[in-house]
Steps between C-alpha positions, in 0.01 A plus 500: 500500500450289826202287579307781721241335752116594480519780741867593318259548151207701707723770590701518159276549271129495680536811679559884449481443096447753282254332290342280828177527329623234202745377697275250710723313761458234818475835678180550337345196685631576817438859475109389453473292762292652852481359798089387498621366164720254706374150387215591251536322161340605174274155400588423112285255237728388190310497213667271222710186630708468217892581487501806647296438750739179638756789521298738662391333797861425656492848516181495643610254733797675652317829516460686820194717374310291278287193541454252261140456567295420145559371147302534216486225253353277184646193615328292784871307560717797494218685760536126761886528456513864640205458769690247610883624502373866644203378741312758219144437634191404275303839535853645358530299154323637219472347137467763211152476498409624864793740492245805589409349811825619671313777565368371767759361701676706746785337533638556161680838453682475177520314190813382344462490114714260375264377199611488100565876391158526314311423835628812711305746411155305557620382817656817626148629451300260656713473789478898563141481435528220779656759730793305515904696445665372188849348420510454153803334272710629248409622206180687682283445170486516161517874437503796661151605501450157662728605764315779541149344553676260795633796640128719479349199595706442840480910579115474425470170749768712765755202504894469377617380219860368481718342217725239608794659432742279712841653352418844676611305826796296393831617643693499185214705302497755806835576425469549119252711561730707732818510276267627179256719676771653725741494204806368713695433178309807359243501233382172377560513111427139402288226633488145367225252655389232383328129606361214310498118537518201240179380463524224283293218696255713611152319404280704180233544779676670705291838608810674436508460114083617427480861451169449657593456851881587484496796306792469310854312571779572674451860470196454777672226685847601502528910339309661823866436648712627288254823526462502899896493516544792235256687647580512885886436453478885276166653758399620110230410244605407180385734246545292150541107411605315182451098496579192288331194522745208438502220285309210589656193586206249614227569241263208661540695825539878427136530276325749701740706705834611411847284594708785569505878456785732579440930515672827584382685797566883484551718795457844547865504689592413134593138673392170289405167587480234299317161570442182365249223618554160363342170479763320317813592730556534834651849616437699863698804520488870589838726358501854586740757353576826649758830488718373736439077534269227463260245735394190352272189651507177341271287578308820554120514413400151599422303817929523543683458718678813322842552488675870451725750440641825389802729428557483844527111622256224529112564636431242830165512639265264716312309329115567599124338366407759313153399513476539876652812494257657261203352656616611900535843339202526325312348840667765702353749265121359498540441866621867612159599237791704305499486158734312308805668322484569151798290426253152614143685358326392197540813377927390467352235312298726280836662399631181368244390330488818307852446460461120337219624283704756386766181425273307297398838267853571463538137369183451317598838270821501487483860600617723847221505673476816799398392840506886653 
């Protein structure tokens, strides 16, 4: 396949789809874009500096619809390092503590969530009850009736709630999506996707590793994924899972969460994907299996850049910041006062989190456990 330029990639596979409504494309931005919205940013606090965060704002910083215009944050350095690399103002930096008072200030619109997993539901709250629009990361909570107090909570407070779900705007996952959903090598039969990183290094404090905060391992971390790309690449629910959790490799590391897990996804197309996510390997890849080919991405569930093909030749698209992407849409969205598409909502991050628990039973028991 050629290298096809931005506009090229529009037309192909953003317009006049079949399945346009989980098919979310650079179209979609432009598409939301009206003239007296020419020039009107959406104004955006961080809250959590850590990791994520450092990724998130060149995003933020090459946006055309969002503003970097707050942070939220426990440490006095980190909040003098920002205020001074983004002109953030004082009345815009909050600490933890006086978090609720960005209810008062108008010129915050949204809050980007980018704390440790056990802090997004609290903070997804508050900042609703704040009357502020919600970005919140990956995995959306702990469970699913957690995800479905954030999302109650932001209907009840009449803002948005959106999961940062950056791969829905990467050219190489748009076209996944396409080839399973619009079965171009006809029905998908066999999906294997999988992620995990070596860990071994990593400090014992690290948030990641308490069950507390974290969760669980890379299941939470790494697993939502390996879910997201089953999920959307098929348009179907799974109906079943079995899961394994794997040995455990770094004992004075691996005490409260697991170190890797692997499971069995059942579809109701009869289609099955199977996943693992590591902590003691490295492995990024997305294989797909159908009737008449295959499409495979590898790198293909991390930050890439991704490389790809299928029965058909080698996969060449631009590479974009996914970040940016997903925030301009999701601005365009808040902006136009339309709400967001279910593919973004928290209530796509409900599903997986239903999903993962269902993982974790599966392993626990040793037993199928039914997701329908």
């Amino acid at each position: 396949m050629n290298k096809v330029t931005r506009r090229g990639f529009v037309e192909r596979i953003g317009l006049g789809l079949g399945v346009a409504a989980t098919l979310p494309s650079f179209a979609s931005q432009l598409e939301m874009v009206s003239p007296n919205q020419a020039g009107k940013k959406l104004n955006v606090a961080l809250c959590g500096l850590g990791r994520y965060a450092n990724v998130l704002k060149q995003g933020l910083s090459t946006s055309h619809y969002c503003h970097l215009a707050g942070v939220v944050t426990g440490t006095p350095d980190k909040a003098s390092q920002w205020k001074k690399d983004y002109a953030i103002p004082d009345k815009n930096i909050y600490s933890y503590q006086n978090f609720d008072q960005i209810r008062n200030n108008p010129d915050i619109d949204l809050v980007y969530i980018t704390l440790p997993n056990g802090l997004h539901k609290e903070y997804t709250i508050r900042a609703a009850q704040a009357g502020k629009h919600v970005i919140v990361e990956k995995p959306m909570a702990f469970t699913e009736k957690d995800c479905q107090e954030m999302i109650d909570a932001c209907k009840s407070a009449g803002v948005q709630l959106a999961v940062g779900y950056r791969l829905h705007y990467e050219p190489y996952h748009l076209e996944i999506k396409r080839l399973g959903q619009e079965k171009v090598f006809g029905q998908v039969r066999l999906i294997d996707a999988s992620l995990g990183y070596r860990l071994a290094g990593i400090s014992p404090d690290d948030w990641h590793l308490k069950k507390a905060i974290a969760g669980g391992g890379p299941l939470m971390n790494l697993g939502v994924y390996c879910v997201q790309s089953s999920r959307y690449v098929l348009g179907e629910e799974p109906i079943s899972v079995t899961a394994q959790f794997g040995p455990v490799t770094m004992p004075d590391l691996f005490k409260e969460v697991e170190e890797n897990i692997t499971w069995q996804l059942n579809f109701p197309s009869g289609a099955i994907c199977t996943s693992s996510s590591m902590s003691d390997c490295n492995i990024d890849r997305f294989f797909a299996s159908a009737d008449e080919g295959y499409f495979e991405l590898s790198p293909a569930l991390s930050y890439g850049p991704f490389k790809g093909k299928t029965t058909q030749g080698v996969l060449n698209f631009p590479t974009i910041n996914q970040q940016a992407a997903m925030v301009d849409d999701i601005a365009n969205y808040l902006l136009a006062n339309k709400p967001l598409p279910t593919h973004i909502s928290g209530e796509e991050g409900r599903k997986d989190m239903k999903v993962l628990e269902g993982i974790y039973r599966a392993a626990t028991t040793g037993r199928k456990v039914n997701l329908k």
